[in-house]
C-alpha positions in Angstrom: -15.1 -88.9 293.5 -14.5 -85.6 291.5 -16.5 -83.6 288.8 -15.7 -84.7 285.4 -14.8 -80.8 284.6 -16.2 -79.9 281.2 -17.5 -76.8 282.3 -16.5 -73.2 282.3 -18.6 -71.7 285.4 -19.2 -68.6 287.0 -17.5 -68.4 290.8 -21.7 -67.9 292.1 -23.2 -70.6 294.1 -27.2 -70.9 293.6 -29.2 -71.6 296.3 -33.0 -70.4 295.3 -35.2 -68.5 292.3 -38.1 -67.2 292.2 -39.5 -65.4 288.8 -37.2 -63.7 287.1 -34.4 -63.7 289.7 -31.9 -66.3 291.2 -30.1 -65.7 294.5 -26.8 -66.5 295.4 -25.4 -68.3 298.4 -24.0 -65.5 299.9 -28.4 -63.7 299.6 -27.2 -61.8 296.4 -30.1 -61.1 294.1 -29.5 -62.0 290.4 -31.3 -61.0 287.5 -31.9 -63.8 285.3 -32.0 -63.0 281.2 -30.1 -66.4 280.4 -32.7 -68.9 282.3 -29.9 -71.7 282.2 -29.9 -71.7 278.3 -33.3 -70.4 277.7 -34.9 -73.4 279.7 -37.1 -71.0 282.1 -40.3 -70.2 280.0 -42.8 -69.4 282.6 -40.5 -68.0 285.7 -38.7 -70.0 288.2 -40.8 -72.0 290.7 -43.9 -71.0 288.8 -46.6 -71.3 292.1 -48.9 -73.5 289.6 -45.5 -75.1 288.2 -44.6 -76.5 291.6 -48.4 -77.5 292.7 -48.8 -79.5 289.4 -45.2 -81.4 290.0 -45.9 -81.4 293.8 -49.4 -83.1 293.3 -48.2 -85.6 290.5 -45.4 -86.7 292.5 -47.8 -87.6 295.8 -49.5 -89.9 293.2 -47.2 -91.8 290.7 -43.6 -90.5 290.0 -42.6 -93.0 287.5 -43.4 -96.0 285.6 -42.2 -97.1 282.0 -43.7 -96.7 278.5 -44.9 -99.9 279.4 -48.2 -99.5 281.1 -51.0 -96.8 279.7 -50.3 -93.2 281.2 -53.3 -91.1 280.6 -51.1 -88.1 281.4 -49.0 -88.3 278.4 -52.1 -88.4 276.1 -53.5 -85.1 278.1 -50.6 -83.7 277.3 -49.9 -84.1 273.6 -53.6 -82.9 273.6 -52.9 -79.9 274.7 -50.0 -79.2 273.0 -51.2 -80.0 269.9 -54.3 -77.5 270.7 -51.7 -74.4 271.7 -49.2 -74.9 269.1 -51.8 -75.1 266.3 -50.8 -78.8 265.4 -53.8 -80.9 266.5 -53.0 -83.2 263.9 -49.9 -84.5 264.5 -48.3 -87.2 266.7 -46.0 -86.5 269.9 -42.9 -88.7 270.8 -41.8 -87.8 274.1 -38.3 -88.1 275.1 -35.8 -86.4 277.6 -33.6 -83.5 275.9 -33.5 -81.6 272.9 -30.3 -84.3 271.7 -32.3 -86.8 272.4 -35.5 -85.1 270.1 -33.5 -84.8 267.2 -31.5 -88.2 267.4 -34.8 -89.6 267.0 -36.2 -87.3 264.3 -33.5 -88.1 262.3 -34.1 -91.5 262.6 -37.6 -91.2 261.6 -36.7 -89.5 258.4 -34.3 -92.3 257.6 -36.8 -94.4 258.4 -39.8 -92.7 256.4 -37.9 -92.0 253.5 -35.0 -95.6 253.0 -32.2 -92.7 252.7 -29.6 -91.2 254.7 -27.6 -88.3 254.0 -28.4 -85.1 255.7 -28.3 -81.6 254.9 -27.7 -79.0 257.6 -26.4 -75.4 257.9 -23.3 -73.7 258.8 -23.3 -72.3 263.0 -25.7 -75.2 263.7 -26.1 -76.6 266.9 -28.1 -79.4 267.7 -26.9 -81.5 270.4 -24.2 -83.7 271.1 -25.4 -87.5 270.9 -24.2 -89.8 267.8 -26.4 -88.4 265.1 -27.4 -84.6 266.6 -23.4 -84.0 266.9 -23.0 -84.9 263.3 -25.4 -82.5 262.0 -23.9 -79.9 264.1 -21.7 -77.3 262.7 -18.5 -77.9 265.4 -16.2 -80.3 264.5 -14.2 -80.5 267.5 -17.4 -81.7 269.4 -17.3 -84.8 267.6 -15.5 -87.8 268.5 -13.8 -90.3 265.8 -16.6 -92.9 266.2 -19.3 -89.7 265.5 -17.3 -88.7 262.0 -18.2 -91.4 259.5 -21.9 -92.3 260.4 -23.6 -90.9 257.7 -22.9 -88.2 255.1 -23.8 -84.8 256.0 -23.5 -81.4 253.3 -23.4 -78.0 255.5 -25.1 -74.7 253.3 -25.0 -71.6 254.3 -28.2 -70.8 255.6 -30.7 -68.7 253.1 -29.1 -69.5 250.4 -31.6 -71.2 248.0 -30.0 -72.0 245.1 -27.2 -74.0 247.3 -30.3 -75.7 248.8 -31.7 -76.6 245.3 -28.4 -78.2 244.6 -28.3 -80.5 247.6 -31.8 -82.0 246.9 -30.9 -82.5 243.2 -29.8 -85.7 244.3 -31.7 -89.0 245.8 -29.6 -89.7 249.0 -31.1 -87.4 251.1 -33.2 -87.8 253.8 -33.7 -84.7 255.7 -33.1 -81.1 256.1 -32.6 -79.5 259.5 -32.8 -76.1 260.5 -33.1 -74.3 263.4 -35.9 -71.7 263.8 -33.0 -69.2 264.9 -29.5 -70.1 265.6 -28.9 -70.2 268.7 -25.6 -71.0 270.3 -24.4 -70.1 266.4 -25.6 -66.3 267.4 -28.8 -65.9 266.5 -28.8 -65.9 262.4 -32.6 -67.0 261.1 -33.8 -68.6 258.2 -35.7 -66.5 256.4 -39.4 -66.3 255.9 -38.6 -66.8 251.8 -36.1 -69.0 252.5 -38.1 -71.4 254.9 -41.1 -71.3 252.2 -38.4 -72.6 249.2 -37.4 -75.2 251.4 -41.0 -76.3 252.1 -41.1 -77.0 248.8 -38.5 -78.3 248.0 -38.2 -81.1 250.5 -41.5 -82.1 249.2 -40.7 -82.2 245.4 -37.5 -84.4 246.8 -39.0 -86.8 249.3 -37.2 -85.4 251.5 -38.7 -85.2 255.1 -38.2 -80.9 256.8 -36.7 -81.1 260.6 -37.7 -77.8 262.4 -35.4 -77.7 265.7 -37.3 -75.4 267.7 -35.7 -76.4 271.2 -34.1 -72.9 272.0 -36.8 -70.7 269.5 -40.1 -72.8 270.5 -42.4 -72.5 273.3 -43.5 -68.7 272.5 -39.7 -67.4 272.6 -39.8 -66.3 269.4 -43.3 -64.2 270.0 -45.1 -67.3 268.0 -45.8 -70.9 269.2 -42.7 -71.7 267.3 -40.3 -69.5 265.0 -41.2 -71.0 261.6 -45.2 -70.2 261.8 -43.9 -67.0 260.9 -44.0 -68.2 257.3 -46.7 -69.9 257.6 -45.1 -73.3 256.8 -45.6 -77.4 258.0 -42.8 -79.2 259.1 -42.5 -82.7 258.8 -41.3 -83.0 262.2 -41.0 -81.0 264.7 -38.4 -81.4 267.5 -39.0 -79.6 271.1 -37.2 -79.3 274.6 -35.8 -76.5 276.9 -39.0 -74.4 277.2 -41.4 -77.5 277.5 -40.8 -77.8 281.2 -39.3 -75.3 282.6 -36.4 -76.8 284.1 -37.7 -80.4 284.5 -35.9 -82.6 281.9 -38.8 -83.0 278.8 -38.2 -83.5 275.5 -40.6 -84.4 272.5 -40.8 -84.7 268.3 -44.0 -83.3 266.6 -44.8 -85.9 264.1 -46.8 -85.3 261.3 -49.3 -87.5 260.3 -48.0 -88.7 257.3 -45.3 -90.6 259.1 -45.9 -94.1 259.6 -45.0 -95.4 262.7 -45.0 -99.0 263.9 -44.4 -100.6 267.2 -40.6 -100.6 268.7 -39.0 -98.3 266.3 -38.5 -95.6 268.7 -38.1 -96.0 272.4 -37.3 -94.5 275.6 -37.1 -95.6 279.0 -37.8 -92.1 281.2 -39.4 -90.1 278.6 -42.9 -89.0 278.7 -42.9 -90.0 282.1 -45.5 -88.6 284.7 -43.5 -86.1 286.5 -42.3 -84.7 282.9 -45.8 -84.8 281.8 -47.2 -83.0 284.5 -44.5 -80.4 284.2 -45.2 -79.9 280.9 -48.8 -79.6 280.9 -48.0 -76.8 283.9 -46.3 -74.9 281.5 -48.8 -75.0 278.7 -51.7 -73.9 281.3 -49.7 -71.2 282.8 -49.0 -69.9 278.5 -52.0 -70.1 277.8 -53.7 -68.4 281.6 -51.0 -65.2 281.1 -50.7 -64.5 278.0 -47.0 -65.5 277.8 -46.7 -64.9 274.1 -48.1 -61.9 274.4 -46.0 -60.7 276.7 -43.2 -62.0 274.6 -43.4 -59.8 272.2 -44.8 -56.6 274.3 -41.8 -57.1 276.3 -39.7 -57.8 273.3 -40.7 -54.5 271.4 -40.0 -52.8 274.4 -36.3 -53.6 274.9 -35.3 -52.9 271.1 -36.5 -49.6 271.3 -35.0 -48.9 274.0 -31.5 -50.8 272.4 -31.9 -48.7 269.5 -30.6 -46.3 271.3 -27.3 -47.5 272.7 -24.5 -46.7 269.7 -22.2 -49.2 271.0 -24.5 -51.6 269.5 -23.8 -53.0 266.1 -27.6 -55.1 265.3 -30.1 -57.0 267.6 -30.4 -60.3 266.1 -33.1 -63.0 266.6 -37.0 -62.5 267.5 -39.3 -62.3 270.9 -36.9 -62.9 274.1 -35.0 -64.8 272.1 -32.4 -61.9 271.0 -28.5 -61.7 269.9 -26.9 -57.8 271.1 -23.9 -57.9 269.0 -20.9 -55.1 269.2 -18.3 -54.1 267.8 -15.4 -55.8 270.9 -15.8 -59.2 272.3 -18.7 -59.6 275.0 -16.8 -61.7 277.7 -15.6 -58.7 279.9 -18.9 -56.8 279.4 -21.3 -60.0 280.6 -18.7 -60.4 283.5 -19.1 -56.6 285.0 -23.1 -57.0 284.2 -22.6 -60.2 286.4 -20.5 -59.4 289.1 -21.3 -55.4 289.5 -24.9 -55.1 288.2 -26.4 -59.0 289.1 -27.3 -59.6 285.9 -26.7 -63.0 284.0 -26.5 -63.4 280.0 -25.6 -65.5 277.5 -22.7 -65.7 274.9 -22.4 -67.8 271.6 -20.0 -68.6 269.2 -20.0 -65.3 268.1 -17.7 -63.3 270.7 -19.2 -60.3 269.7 -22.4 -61.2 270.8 -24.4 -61.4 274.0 -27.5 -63.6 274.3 -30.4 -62.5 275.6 -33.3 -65.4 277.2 -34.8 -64.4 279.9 -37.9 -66.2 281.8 -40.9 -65.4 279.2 -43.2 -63.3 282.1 -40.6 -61.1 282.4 -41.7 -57.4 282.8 -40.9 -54.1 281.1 -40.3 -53.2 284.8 -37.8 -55.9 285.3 -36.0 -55.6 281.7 -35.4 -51.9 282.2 -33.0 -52.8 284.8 -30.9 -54.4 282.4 -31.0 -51.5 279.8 -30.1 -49.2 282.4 -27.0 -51.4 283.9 -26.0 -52.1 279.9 -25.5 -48.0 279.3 -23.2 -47.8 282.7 -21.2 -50.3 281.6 -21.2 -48.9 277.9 -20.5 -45.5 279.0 -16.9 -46.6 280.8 -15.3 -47.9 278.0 
């Protein structure tokens, strides 16, 4: 049996990480500021990351949602504690498609509705629902394109917004805190406040995906605090555990729940759990936001600098370098003659930047200094 080839790779076989660095088959030594799609939060194999997965799976690997795990509730605890939402409900799950599948479902539930609205360059997975309120058509599949009505705004614009919600069919609004495989484009603070408001005046229930720009990436808990707003839900993944598959929706307390309406067979199970609450401890023990935006501040300074360099988009380590050619030649010479691995997004003009979240000024200066090399021989 084959692959079922989907994806477009790089020719470099892993073998081990360790921090902020991968290394190659053949020993090379790479860099890592992409951490497989901003998954890595708190470094690869994370000493306390491995003890706390290491010791759960000696004692209970798996069982269903159908037995009491204590684990899951120590772990909602906590992350309701760091991410400054103590009051609301978690739902765990297994990917960020998965989150938002089901927080979509709960606003259709909450509310009797079901249109959506979304923006333009949205991403947001690519199950049934989460592909349809994704801005790529030629993701979905005929059976995805006639499951429920979705408008696409352009992001920030308020007065398209107020428009949408004039009517009574819809159920939610989803947003991304930034954009991510779009390139990086944010909702704005004003913009984020507006449609606080009105999604409340409208019965309408406020999805914040925060599964690329959550977990400290942006340099807060999660990209909307920065205007001080209160989702309805939530929806979290990538960052949460650090490579083990984890997934969850923040639920406020408002929501009614009731027994069966959501389900999952894997998710929220003990390994998962015990990832995730490694991840919170090791946040919270080194001041990873912190160093999020130390580190961040540090490398657009030093950015400012390079004239190639049209705008840094996005916030923290989660950042868009966009120029005025195409990117794909310039990631593959950082890759293959400098070690270093990035990201790209729709934008071809535009590299992604998402590198472990304890990265150091140290360790990002190598990639400033490899970036003006391969600048300066154009």
């Amino acid at each position: 049996m084959k692959l079922f080839d989907v994806y477009s790779r790089f020719d470099i076989e892993l073998v081990k990480a360790g921090g902020v660095y991968v290394y190659g088959s053949d020993g090379t030594q790479y860099l890592d500021l992409y951490g497989g799609h901003g998954v890595i939060s708190i470094g690869h194999t994370h000493p306390h990351y491995v003890q706390k997965l290491t010791e759960q799976l000696q004692k209970l690997a798996f069982y269903s949602n159908s037995v009491q795990l204590p684990i899951q509730e120590a772990f909602a605890m906590q992350l309701g504690k760091i991410s400054g939402y103590p009051d609301y409900n978690l739902f765990l799950c297994n990917s960020g498609a998965e989150a938002n599948e089901n927080a979509l479902k709960l606003a259709s539930f909450q509310t009797g509705k079901k249109k959506v609205v979304a923006f333009k360059k949205s991403f947001h997975g690519r199950t049934s629902a989460a592909v349809s309120v994704t801005d790529a058509p030629k993701l979905s599949a005929p059976l995805n394109k006639d499951g429920f009505e979705v408008e696409f705004l352009e992001l920030n614009d308020k007065k398209a917004m107020q428009n949408a919600l004039s009517g009574k069919d819809v159920c939610a609004v989803i947003v991304e805190g930034i954009q991510g495989v779009g390139g990086l484009d944010m909702p704005s603070e004003s913009f984020l406040k507006t449609l606080s408001e009105l999604t409340k005046q409208h019965d309408v229930l406020l999805i914040l995906d925060e599964i690329q720009s959550g977990y400290g990436r942006s340099g807060k808990f999660f990209a909307h605090q920065y205007a001080g707003i209160r989702p309805d839900l939530i929806t979290v993944a990538k960052g949460m555990g650090n490579g083990f598959p984890v997934a969850g929706v923040l639920i406020s307390p408002e929501i009614n729940n009731e027994y069966g309406m959501l389900g999952t067979t894997f998710g929220g199970n003990p390994l998962a759990c015990a990832a995730g609450l490694a991840v919170l401890d090791v946040m919270e023990q080194e001041d990873i936001i912190e160093n999020v935006n130390k580190v961040s501040a540090y490398l657009k300074s030093a950015l400012l600098n390079i004239a190639p360099i049209k705008k840094i988009k996005g916030k923290g380590l989660m950042l868009g370098i966009e120029l005025g050619f195409p990117v794909q030649e310039l990631r593959k010479k950082l890759l293959l003659e400098h070690h270093i691995l990035t990201g790209s997004s729709t934008n071809p003009n535009l590299m992604r930047i998402l590198p472990p979240l304890n990265i150091s000024e140290e360790q990002i200066t190598i990639f400033h200094e490899a970036l003006m090399r391969v600048l300066s021989e154009k």
